[in-house]
C-alpha positions as CSV (number, residue, x, y, z in Angstrom):
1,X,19.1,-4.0,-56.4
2,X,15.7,-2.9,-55.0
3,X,14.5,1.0,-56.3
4,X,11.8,2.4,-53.9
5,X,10.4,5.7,-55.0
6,X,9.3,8.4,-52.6
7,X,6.4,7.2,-50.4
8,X,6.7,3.7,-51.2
9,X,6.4,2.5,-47.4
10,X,3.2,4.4,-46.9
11,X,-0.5,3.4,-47.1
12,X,-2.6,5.7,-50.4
13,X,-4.5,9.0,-48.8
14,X,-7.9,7.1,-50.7
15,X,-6.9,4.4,-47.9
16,X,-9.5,5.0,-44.4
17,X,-8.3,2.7,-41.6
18,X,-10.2,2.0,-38.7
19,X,-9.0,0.0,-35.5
20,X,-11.2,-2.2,-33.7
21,X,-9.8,-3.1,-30.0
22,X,-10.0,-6.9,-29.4
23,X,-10.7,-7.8,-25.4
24,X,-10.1,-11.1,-24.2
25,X,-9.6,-12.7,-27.9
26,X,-13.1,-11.8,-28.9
27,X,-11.7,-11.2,-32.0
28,X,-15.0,-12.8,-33.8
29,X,-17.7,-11.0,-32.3
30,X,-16.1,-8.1,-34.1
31,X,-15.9,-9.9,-37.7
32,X,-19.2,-11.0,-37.2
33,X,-20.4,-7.5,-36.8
34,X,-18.1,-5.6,-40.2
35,X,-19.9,-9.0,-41.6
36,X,-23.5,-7.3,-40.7
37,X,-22.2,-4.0,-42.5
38,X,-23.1,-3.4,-45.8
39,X,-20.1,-2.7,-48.2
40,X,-19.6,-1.6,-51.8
41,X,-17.1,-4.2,-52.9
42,X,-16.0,-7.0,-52.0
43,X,-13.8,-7.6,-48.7
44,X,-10.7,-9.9,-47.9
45,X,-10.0,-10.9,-44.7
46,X,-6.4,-11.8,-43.5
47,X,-5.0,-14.6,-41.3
48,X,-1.7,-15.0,-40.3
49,X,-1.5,-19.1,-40.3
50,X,-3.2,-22.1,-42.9
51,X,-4.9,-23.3,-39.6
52,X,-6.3,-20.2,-38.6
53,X,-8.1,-19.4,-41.9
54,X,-9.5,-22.7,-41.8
55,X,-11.1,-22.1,-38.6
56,X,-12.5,-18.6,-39.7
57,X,-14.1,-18.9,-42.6
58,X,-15.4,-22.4,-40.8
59,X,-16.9,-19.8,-38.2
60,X,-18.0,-17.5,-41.5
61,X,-20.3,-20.0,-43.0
62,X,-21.6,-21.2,-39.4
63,X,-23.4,-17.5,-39.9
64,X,-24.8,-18.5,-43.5
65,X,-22.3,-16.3,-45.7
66,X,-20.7,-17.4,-48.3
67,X,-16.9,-17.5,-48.8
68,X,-13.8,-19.1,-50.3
69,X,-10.6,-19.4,-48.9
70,X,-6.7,-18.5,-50.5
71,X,-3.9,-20.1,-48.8
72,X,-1.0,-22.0,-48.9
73,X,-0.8,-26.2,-49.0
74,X,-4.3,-26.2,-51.2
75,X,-4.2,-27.8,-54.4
76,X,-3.2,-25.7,-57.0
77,X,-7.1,-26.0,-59.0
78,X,-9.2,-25.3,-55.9
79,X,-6.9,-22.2,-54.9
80,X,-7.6,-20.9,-58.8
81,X,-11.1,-21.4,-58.9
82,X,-11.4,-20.0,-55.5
83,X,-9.8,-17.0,-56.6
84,X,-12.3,-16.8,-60.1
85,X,-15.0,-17.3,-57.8
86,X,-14.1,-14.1,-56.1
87,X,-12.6,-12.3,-58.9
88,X,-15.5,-12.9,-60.9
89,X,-17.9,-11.7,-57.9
90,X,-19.4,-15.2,-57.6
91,X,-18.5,-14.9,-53.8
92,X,-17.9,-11.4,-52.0
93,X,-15.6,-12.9,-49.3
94,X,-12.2,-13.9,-49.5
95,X,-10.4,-15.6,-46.3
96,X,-6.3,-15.4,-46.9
97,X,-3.0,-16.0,-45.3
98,X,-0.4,-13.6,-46.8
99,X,-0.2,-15.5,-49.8
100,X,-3.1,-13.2,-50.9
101,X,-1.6,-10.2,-50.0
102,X,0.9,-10.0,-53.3
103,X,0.2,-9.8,-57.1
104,X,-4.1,-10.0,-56.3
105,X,-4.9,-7.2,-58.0
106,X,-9.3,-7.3,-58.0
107,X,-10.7,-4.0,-58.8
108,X,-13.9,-4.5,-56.3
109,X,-11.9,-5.1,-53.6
110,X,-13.6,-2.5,-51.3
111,X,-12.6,-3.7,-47.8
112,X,-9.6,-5.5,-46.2
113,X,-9.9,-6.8,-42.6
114,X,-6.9,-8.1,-40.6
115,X,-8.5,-10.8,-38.3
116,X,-4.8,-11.2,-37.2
117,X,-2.2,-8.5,-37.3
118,X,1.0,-9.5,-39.8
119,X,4.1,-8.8,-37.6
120,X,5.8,-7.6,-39.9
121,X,5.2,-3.7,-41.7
122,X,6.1,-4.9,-45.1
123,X,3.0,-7.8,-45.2
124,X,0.5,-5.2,-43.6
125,X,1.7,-2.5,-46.2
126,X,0.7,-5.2,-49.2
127,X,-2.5,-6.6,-47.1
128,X,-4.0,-3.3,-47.7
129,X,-3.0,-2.4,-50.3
130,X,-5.4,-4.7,-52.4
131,X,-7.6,-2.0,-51.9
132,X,-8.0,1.5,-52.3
133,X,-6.2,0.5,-56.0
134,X,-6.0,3.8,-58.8
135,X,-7.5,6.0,-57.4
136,X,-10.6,4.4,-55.6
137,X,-11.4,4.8,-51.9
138,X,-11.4,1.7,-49.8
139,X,-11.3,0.9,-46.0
140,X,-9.4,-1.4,-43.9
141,X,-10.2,-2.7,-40.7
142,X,-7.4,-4.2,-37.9
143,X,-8.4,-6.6,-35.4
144,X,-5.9,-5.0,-32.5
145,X,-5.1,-6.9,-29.2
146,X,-3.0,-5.8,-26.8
147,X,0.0,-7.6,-28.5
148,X,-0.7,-5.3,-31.8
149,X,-0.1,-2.4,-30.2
150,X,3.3,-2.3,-31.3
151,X,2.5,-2.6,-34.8
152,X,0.0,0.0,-34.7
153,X,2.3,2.8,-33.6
154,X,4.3,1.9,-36.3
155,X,1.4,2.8,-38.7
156,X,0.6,5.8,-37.4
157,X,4.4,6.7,-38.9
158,X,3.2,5.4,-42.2
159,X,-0.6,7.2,-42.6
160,X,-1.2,9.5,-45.2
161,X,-0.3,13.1,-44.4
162,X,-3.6,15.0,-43.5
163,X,-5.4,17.0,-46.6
């Protein structure tokens, strides 16, 4: 038996999301910009395949930043001390399939960025939500092609009701 209490399905009001519009698969000339940004936290960037965050946080440290990566088919040791490294703010970037998006729960988390959309609402709701965590503010950035668009009207049923 699952037990859901009342806006369970919804993203936290401390939650600011902003949607960036991909064209023509650019979707790393946008990455490479939030990159630029300066940020209070940390930030964790979501992939939806192994292969895929391979390639991107290959392209990350082609810029010079550092980063570790948290995915699936690693051994066990590296994925642990990847995560410390983060955790313990050794690193402030964090590459992830959506094996990172449950039970992570890091306090300086202050940005998530969906490089690739999750199809599915229930892996975007717990992407995000490993920020803005008790209380603090924190942003989250989607990647949006034309094939997202879907997903993103969904969303909009699932934002926080205006102040």
């Amino acid at each position: 038996m699952t037990i859901r209490s009342r806006g369970s399905h919804r993203v936290v009001p401390s939650l600011r999301t902003e949607n960036r519009r991909v064209v023509d698969g650019k979707r790393f000339e946008h990455l490479k910009a939030l990159l630029a940004e300066k940020t209070p936290g940390s930030t964790l960037v979501f992939t939806n395949t192994r292969e895929q965050c391979d390639k991107v946080v290959e392209l990350i440290r082609g810029l010079g930043h550092s980063c570790e990566v948290f995915r699936g088919e690693m051994h066990r040791v590296e994925r642990r001390q990847n995560l410390k490294a983060f955790r313990e703010g050794d690193v402030q970037l964090l590459v992830a399939t959506d094996l990172g998006a449950r039970g992570l729960d890091i306090e300086h988390v202050a940005r998530v960025i969906n490089y690739h959309m999750p199809s599915q609402m229930d892996a975007y709701l717990h992407r995000v939500g490993r920020t803005a965590r008790a209380g603090r503010a924190g942003l989250v950035v989607n990647l949006v092609t034309e094939r997202d668009q879907p997903m993103i009207d969904l969303l909009a049923r699932v934002a926080p009701p205006a102040p």
